[in-house]
PDB file of N, CA, C and O in Angstrom:
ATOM      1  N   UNK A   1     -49.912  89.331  39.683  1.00  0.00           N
ATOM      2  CA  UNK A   1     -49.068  90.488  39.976  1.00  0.00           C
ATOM      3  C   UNK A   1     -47.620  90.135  39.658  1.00  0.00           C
ATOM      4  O   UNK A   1     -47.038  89.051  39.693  1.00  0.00           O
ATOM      5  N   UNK A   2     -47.191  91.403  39.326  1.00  0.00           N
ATOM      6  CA  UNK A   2     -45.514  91.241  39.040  1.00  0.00           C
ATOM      7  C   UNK A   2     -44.304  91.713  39.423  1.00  0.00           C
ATOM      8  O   UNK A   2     -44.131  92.711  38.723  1.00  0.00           O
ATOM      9  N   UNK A   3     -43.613  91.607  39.945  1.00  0.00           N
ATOM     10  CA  UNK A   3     -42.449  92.411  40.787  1.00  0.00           C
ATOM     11  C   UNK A   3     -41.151  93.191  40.026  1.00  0.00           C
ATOM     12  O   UNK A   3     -40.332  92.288  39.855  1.00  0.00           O
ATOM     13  N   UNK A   4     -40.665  94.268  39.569  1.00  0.00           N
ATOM     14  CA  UNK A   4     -39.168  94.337  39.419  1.00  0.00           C
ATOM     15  C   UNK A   4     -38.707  95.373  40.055  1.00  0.00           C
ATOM     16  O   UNK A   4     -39.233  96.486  40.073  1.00  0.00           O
ATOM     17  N   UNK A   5     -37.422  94.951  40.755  1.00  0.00           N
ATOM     18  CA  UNK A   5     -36.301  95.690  41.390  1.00  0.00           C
ATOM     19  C   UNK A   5     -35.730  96.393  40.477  1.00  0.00           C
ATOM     20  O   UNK A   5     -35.205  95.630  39.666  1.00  0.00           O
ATOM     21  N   UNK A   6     -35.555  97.613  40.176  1.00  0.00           N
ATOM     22  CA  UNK A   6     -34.172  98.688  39.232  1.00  0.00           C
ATOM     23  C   UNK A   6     -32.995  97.869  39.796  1.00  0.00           C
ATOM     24  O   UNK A   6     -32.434  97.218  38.915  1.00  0.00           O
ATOM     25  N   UNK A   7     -32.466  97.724  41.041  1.00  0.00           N
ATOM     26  CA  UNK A   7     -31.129  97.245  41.274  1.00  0.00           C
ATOM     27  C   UNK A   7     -31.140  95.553  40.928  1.00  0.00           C
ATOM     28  O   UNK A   7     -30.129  94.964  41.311  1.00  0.00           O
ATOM     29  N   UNK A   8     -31.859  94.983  40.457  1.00  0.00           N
ATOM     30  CA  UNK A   8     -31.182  94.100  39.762  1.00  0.00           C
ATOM     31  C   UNK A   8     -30.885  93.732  38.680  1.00  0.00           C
ATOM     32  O   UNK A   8     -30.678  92.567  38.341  1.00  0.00           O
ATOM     33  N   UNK A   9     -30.822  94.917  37.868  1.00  0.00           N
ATOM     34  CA  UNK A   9     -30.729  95.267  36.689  1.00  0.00           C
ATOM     35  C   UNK A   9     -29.416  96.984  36.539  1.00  0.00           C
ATOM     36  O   UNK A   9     -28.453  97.136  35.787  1.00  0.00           O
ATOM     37  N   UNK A  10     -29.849  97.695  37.330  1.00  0.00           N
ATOM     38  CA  UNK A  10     -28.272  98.822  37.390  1.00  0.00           C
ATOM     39  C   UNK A  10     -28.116  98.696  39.223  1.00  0.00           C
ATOM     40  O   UNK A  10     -28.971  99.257  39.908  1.00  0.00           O
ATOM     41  N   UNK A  11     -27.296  98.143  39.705  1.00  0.00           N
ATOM     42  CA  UNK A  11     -26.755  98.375  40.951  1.00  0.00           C
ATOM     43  C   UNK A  11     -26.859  99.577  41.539  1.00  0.00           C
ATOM     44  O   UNK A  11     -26.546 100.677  41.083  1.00  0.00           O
ATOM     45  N   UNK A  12     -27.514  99.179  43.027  1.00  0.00           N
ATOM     46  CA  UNK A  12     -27.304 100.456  43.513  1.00  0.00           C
ATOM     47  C   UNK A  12     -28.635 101.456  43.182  1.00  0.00           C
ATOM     48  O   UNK A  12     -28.755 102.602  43.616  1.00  0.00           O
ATOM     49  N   UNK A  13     -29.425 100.881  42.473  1.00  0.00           N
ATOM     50  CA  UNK A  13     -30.642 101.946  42.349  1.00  0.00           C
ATOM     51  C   UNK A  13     -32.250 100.884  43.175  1.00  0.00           C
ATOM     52  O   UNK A  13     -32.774  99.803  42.905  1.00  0.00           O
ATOM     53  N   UNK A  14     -32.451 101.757  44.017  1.00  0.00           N
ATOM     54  CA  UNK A  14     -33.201 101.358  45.181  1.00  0.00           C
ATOM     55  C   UNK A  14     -35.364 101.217  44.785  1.00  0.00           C
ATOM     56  O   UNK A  14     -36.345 100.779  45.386  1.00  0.00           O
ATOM     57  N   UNK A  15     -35.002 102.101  43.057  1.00  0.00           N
ATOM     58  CA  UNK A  15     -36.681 101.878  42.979  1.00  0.00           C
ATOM     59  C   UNK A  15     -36.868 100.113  42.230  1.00  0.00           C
ATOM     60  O   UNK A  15     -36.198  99.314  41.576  1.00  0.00           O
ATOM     61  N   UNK A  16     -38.741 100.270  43.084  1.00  0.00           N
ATOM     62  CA  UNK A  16     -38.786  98.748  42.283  1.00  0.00           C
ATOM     63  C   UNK A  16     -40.702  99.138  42.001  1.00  0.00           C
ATOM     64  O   UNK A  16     -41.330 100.194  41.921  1.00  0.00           O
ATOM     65  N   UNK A  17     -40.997  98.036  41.943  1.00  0.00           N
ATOM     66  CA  UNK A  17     -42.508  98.684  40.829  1.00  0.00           C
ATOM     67  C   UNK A  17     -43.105  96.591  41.555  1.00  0.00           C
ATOM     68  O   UNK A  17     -42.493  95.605  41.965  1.00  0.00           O
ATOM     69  N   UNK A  18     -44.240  96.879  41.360  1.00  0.00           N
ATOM     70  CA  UNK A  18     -45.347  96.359  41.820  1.00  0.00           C
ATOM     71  C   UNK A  18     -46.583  95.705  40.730  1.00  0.00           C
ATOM     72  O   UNK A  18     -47.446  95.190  41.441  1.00  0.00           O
ATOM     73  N   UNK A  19     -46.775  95.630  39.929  1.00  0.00           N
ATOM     74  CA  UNK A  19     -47.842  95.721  38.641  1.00  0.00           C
ATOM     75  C   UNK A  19     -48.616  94.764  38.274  1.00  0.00           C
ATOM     76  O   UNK A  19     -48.187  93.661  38.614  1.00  0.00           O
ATOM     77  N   UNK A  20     -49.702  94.750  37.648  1.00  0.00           N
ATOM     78  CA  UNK A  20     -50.759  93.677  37.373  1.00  0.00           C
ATOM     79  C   UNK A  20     -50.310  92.956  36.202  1.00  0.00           C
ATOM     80  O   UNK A  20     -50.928  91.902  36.056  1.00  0.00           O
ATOM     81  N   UNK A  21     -49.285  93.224  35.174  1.00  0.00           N
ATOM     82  CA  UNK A  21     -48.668  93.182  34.121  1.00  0.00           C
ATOM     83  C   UNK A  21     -47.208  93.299  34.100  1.00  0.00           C
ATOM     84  O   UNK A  21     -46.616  94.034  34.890  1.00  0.00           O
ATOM     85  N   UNK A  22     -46.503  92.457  33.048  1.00  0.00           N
ATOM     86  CA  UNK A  22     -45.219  92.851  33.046  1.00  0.00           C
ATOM     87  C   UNK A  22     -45.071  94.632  32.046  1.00  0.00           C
ATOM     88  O   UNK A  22     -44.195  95.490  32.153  1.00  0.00           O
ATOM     89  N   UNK A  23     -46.354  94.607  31.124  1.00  0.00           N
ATOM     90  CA  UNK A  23     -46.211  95.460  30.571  1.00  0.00           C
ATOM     91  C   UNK A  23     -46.471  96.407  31.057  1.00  0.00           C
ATOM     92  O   UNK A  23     -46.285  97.526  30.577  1.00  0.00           O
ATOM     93  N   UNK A  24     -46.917  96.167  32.028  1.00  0.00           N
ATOM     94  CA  UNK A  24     -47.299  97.714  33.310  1.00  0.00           C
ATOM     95  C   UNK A  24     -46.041  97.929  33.814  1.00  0.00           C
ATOM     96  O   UNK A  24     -45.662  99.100  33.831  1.00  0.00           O
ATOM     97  N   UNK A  25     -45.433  97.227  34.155  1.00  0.00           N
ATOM     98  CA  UNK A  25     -44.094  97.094  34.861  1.00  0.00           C
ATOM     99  C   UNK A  25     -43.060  98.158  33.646  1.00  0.00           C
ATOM    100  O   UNK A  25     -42.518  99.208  33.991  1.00  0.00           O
ATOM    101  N   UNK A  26     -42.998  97.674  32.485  1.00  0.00           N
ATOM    102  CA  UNK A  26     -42.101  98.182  31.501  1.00  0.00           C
ATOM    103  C   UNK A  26     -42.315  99.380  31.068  1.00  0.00           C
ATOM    104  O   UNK A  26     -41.389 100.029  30.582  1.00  0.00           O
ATOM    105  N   UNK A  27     -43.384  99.804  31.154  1.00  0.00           N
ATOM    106  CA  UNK A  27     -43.926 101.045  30.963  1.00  0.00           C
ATOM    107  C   UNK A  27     -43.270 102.052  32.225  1.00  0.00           C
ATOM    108  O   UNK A  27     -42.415 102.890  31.937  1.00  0.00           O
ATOM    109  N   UNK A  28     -43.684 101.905  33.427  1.00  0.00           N
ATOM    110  CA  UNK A  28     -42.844 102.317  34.247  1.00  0.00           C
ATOM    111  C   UNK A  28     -41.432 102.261  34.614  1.00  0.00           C
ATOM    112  O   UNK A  28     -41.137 102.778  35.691  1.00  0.00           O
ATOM    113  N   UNK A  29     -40.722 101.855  34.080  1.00  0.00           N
ATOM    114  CA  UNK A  29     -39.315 101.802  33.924  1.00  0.00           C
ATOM    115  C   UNK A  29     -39.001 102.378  33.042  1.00  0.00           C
ATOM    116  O   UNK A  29     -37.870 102.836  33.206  1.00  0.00           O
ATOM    117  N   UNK A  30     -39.671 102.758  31.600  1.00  0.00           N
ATOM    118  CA  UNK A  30     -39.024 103.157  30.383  1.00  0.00           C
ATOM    119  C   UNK A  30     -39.096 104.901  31.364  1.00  0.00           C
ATOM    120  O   UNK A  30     -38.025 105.504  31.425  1.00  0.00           O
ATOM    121  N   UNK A  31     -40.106 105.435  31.914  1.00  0.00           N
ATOM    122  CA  UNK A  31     -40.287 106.460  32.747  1.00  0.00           C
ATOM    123  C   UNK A  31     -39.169 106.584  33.678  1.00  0.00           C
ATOM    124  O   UNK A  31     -38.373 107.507  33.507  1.00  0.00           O
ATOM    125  N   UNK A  32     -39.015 105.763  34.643  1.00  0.00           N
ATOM    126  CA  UNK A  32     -38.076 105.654  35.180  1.00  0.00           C
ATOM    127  C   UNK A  32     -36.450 105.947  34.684  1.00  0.00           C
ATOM    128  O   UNK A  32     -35.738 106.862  35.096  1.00  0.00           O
ATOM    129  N   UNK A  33     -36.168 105.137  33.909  1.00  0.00           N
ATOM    130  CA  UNK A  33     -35.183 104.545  32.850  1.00  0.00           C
ATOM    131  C   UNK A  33     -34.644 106.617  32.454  1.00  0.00           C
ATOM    132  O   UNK A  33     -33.568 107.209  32.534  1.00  0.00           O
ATOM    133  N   UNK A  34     -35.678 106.942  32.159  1.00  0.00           N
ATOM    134  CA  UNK A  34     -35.405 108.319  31.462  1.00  0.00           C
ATOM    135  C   UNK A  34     -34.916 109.585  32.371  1.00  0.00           C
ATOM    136  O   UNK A  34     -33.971 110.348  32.165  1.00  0.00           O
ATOM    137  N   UNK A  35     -36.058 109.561  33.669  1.00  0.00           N
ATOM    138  CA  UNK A  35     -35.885 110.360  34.881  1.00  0.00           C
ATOM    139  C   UNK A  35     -34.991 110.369  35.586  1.00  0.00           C
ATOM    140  O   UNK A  35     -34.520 111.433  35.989  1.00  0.00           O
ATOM    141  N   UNK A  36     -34.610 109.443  35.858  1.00  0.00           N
ATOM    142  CA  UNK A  36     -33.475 108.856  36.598  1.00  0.00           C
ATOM    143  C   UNK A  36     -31.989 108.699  36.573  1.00  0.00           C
ATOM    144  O   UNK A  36     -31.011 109.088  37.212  1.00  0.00           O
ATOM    145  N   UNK A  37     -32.329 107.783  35.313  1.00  0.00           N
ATOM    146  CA  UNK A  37     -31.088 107.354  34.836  1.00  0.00           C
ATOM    147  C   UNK A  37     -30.396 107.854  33.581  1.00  0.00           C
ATOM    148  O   UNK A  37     -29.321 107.572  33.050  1.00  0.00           O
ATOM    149  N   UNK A  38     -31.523 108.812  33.246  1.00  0.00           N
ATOM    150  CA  UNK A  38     -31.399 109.682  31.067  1.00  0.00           C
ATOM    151  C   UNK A  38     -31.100 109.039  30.478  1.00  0.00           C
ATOM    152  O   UNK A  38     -30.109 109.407  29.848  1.00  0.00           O
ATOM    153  N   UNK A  39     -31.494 107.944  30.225  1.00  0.00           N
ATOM    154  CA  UNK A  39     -31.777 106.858  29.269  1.00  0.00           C
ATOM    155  C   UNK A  39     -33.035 107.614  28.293  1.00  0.00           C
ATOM    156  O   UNK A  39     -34.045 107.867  28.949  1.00  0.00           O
ATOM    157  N   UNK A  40     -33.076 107.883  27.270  1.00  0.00           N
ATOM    158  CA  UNK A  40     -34.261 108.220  26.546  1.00  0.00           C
ATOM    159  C   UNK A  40     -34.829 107.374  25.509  1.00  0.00           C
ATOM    160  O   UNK A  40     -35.891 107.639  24.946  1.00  0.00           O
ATOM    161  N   UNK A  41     -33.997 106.186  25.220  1.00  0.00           N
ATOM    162  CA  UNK A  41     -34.308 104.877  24.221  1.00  0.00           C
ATOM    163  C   UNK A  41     -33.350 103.702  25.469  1.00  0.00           C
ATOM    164  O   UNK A  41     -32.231 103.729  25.983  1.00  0.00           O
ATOM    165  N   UNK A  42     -34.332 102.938  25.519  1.00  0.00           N
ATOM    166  CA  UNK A  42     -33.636 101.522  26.310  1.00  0.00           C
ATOM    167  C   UNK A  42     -33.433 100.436  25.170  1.00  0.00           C
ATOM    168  O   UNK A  42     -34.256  99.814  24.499  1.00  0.00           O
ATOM    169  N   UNK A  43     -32.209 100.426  25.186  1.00  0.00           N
ATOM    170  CA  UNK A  43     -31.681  99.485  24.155  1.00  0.00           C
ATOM    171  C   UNK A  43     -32.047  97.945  24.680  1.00  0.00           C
ATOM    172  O   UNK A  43     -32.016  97.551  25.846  1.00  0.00           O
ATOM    173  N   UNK A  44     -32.389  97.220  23.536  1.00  0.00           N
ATOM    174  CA  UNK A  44     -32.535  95.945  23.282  1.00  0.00           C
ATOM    175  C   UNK A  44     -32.109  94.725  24.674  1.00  0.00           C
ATOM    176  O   UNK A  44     -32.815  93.783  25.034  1.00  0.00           O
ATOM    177  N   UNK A  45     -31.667  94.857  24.859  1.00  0.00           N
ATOM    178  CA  UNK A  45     -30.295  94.081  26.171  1.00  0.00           C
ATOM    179  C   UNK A  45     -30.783  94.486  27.348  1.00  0.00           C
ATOM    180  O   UNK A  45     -30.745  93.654  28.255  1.00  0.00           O
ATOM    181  N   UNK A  46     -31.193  95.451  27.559  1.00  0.00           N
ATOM    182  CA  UNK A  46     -31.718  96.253  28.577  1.00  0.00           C
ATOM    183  C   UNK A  46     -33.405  96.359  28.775  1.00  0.00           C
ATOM    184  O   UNK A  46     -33.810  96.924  29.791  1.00  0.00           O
ATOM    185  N   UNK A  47     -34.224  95.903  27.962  1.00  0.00           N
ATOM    186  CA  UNK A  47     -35.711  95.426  27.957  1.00  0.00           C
ATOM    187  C   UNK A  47     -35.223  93.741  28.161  1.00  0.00           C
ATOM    188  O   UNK A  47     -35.803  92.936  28.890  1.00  0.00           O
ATOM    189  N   UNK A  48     -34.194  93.504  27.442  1.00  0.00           N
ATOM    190  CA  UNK A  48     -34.223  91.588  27.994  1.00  0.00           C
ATOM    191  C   UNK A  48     -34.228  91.583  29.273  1.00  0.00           C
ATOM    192  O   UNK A  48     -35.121  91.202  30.030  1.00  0.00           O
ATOM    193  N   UNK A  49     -32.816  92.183  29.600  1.00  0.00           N
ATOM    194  CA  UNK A  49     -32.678  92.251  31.312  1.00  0.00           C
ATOM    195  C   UNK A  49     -33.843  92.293  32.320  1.00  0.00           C
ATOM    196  O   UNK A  49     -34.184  91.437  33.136  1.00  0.00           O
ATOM    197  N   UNK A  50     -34.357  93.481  32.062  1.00  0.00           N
ATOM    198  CA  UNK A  50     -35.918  93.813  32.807  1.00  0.00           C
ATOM    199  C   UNK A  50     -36.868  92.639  32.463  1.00  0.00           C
ATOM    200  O   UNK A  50     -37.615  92.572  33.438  1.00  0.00           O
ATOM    201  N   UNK A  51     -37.109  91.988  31.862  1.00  0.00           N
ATOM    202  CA  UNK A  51     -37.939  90.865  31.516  1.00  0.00           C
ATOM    203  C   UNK A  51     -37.449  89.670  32.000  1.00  0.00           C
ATOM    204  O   UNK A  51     -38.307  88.795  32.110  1.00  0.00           O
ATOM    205  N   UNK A  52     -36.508  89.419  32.270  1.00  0.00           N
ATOM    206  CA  UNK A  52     -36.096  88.383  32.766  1.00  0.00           C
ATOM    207  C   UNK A  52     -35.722  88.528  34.435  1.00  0.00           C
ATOM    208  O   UNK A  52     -35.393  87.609  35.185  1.00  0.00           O
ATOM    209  N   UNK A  53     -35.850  89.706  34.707  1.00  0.00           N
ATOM    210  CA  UNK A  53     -35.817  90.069  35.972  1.00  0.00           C
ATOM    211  C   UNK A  53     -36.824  90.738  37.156  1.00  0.00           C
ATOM    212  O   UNK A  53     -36.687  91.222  38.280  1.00  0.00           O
ATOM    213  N   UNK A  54     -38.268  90.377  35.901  1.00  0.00           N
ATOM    214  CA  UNK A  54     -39.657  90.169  36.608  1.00  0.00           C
ATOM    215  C   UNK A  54     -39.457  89.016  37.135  1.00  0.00           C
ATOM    216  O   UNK A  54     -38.573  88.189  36.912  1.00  0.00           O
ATOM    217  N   UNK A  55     -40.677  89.001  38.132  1.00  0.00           N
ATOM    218  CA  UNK A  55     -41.425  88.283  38.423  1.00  0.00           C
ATOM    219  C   UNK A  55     -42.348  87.882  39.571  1.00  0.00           C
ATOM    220  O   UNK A  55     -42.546  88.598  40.553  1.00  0.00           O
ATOM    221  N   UNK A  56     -42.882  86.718  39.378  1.00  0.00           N
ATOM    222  CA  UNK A  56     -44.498  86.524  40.230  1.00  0.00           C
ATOM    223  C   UNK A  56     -44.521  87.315  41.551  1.00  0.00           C
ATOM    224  O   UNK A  56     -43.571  87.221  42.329  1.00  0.00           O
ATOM    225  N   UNK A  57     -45.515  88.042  41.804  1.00  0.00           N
ATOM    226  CA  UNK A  57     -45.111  88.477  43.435  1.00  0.00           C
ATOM    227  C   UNK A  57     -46.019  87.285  43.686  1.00  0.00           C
ATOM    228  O   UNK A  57     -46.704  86.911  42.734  1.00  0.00           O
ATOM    229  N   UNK A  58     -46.138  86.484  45.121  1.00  0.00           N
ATOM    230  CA  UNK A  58     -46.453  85.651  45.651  1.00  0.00           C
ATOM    231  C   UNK A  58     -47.215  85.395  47.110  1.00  0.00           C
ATOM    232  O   UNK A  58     -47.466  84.249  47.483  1.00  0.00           O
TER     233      UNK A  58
END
């Protein structure tokens, strides 16, 4: 399983995601990313961020 927080990646935004995958995880954020925040393409820098700001739930 995999963990990411939205606020540790844009401050201040309180959703976070749970997933069997990181790519489960990214998938739900690009959703997120759009709904939320109207992001409709997540630039490059911003999939690093989220990837580096998974991880293991434990």
């Amino acid at each position: 399983m995999k963990s990411f927080a939205c606020g540790d990646v844009v401050p201040g935004c309180e959703a976070r995601w749970v997933c069997s995958t990181a790519d489960e995880i990214l998938v739900n954020v690009a959703a997120h990313a759009a709904s939320t925040h109207g992001l409709v393409e997540l630039p490059a820098e911003l999939v690093q961020s989220v990837h580096k700001a998974i991880v293991p739930v434990s």
